[in-house]
C-alpha positions as CSV (number, residue, x, y, z in Angstrom):
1,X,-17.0,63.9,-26.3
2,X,-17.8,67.2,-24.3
3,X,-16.8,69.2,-27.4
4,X,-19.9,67.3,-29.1
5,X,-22.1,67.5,-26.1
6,X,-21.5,71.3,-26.6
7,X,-22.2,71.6,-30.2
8,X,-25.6,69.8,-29.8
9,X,-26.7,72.2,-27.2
10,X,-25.7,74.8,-29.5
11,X,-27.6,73.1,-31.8
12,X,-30.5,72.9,-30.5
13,X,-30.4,76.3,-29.0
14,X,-29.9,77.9,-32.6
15,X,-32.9,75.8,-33.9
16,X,-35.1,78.9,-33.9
17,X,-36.6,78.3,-30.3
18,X,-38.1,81.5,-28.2
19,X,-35.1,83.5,-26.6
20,X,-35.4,85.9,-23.1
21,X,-33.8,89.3,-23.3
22,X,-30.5,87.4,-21.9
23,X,-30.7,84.8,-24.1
24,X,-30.5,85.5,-27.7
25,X,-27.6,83.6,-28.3
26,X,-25.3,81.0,-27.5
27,X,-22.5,81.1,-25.3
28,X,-18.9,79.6,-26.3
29,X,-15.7,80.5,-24.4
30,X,-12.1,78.8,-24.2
31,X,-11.6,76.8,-21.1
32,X,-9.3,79.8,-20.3
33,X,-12.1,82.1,-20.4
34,X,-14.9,80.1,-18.4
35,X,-11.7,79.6,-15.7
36,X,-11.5,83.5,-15.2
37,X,-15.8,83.7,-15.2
38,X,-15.9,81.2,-12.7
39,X,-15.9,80.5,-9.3
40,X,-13.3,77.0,-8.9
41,X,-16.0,75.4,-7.7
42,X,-18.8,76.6,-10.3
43,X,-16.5,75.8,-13.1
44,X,-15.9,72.2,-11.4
45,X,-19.5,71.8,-11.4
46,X,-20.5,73.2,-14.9
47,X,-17.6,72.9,-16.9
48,X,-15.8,69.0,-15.5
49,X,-19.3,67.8,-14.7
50,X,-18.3,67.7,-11.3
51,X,-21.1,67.3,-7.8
52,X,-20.9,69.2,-4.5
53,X,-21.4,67.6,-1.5
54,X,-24.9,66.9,-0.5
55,X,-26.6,69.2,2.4
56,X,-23.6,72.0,1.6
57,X,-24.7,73.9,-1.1
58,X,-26.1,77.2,-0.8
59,X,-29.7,77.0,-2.4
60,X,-30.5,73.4,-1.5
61,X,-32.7,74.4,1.8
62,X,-33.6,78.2,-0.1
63,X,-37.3,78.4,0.2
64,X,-37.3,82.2,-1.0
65,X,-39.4,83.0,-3.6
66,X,-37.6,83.8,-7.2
67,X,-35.7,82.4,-10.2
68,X,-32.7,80.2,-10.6
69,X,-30.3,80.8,-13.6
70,X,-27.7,79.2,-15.2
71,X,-24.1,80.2,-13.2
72,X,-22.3,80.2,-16.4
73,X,-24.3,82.5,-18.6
74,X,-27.6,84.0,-16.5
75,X,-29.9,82.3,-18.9
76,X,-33.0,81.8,-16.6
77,X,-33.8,78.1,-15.4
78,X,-36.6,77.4,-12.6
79,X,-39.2,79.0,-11.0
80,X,-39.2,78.9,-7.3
81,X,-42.4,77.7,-7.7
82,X,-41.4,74.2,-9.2
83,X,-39.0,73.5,-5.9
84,X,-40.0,71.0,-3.6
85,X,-38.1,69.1,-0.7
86,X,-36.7,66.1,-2.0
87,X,-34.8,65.1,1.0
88,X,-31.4,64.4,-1.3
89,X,-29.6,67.4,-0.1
90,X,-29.6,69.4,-3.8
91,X,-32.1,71.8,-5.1
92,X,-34.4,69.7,-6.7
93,X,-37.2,71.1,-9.4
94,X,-40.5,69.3,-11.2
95,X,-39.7,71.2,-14.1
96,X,-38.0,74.3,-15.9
97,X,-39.4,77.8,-16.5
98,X,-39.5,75.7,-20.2
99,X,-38.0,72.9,-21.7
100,X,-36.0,74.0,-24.3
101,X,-33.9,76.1,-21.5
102,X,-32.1,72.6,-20.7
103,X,-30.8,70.2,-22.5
104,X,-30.8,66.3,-21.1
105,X,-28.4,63.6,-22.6
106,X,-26.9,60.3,-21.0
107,X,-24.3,60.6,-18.6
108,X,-22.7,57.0,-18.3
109,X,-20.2,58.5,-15.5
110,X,-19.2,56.1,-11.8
111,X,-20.8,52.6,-13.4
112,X,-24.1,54.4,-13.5
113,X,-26.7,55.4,-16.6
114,X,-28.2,58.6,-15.7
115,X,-30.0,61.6,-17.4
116,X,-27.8,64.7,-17.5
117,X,-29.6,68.0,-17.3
118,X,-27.2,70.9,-18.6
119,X,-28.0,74.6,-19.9
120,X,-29.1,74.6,-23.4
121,X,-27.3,78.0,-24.1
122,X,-23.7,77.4,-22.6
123,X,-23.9,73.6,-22.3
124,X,-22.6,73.8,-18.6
125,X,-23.2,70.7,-16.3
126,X,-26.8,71.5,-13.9
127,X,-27.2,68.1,-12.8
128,X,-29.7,65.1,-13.5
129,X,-33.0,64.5,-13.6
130,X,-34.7,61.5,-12.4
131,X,-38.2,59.9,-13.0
132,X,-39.2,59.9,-9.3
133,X,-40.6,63.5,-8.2
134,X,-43.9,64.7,-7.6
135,X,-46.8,65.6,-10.0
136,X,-47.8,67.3,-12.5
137,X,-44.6,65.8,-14.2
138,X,-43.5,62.9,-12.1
139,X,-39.5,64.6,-12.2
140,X,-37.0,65.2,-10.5
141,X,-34.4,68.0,-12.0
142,X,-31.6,67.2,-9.0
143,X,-29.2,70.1,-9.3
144,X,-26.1,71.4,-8.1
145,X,-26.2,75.1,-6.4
146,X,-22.8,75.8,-8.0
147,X,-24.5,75.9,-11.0
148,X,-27.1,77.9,-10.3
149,X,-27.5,81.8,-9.6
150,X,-30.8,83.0,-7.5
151,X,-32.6,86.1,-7.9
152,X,-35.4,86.9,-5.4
153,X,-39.1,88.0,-6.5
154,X,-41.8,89.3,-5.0
C-alpha cells in the first residue's frame, strides 16, 4: 500500500507541474537510505506515518517569520504567512506555498477516515488536513514539526 501511495505522488509530481530550484525531481530512496537521512523521529513521522505528541514539537508555537519545508527532501511547503493558532498543539496552515507541493489521500488509520497530507516530491507523511480552519480556504493543514524544516525570512 505505501509503495502505491509513493508511486502516485511520483506520479503526479512528474505530470509536468512548475518545479523550485530544489525541486526538479522526485525523490526515491531505500528504507535503508531514508534511515541514515533521518532523524529516528523524522523518519517515524515521514516515512511509518507516525504523530508526535501534541504541544512538544518544535515549530508548533514558532511565530517567526519564514518557510517550512519538507524534512525529507527540502522541497518548500508553507509560508509563515498561512500559520495561524489552532489551539491543537501542531503547526497548523490554511494552505501551501501551492497545491501541487502536497499531495492528500485517505488515511483509514486508528478506526478513523481522515485526509492525509504528504510531500508530493518524496511522498513522506506531513500530516492531515481538516475542513475546519479559517478563511480564505476554510482548512486546516495540521502538521507534524518532525516533518517539517524552517528557514527564517525577513
Amino acid at each position: 500500500m505505501r509503495l502505491i501511495l509513493i508511486l502516485m505522488v511520483v506520479a503526479l509530481a512528474a505530470c509536468g507541474q512548475q518545479k523550485n530550484k530544489d525541486q526538479s525531481s522526485s525523490v526515491l530512496k531505500t528504507e535503508a537510505e531514508w534511515k541514515k537521512a533521518l532523524t529516528p523521529e523524522q523518519y517515524h513521522v515521514l516515512r511509518e506515518k507516525g504523530t508526535e505528541t501534541a504541544f512538544t514539537g518544535e515549530y508548533w508555537d514558532n511565530h517567526e517569520k519564514g518557510i517550512y519545508y519538507c524534512a525529507g527532501c527540502n522541497q518548500e511547503l508553507f509560508n509563515s504567512s498561512t500559520k495561524f493558532e489552532s489551539g491543537s498543539g501542531w503547526p497548523s496552515f490554511y494552505q501551501p506555498i501551492r497545491k501541487e507541493l502536497v499531495a492528500v489521500g485517505t488515511d483509514t488509520s486508528f478506526g478513523m477516515v481522515r485526509d492525509e497530507v504528504v510531500c508530493s516530491r518524496c511522498g513522506g507523511h506531513l500530516g492531515h488536513v481538516f475542513d475546519d480552519g479559517p478563511k480564505p480556504t476554510g482548512l486546516r493543514y495540521c502538521l507534524n514539526s518532525a516533518s517539517l524544516k524552517f528557514e527564517k525570512k525577513p
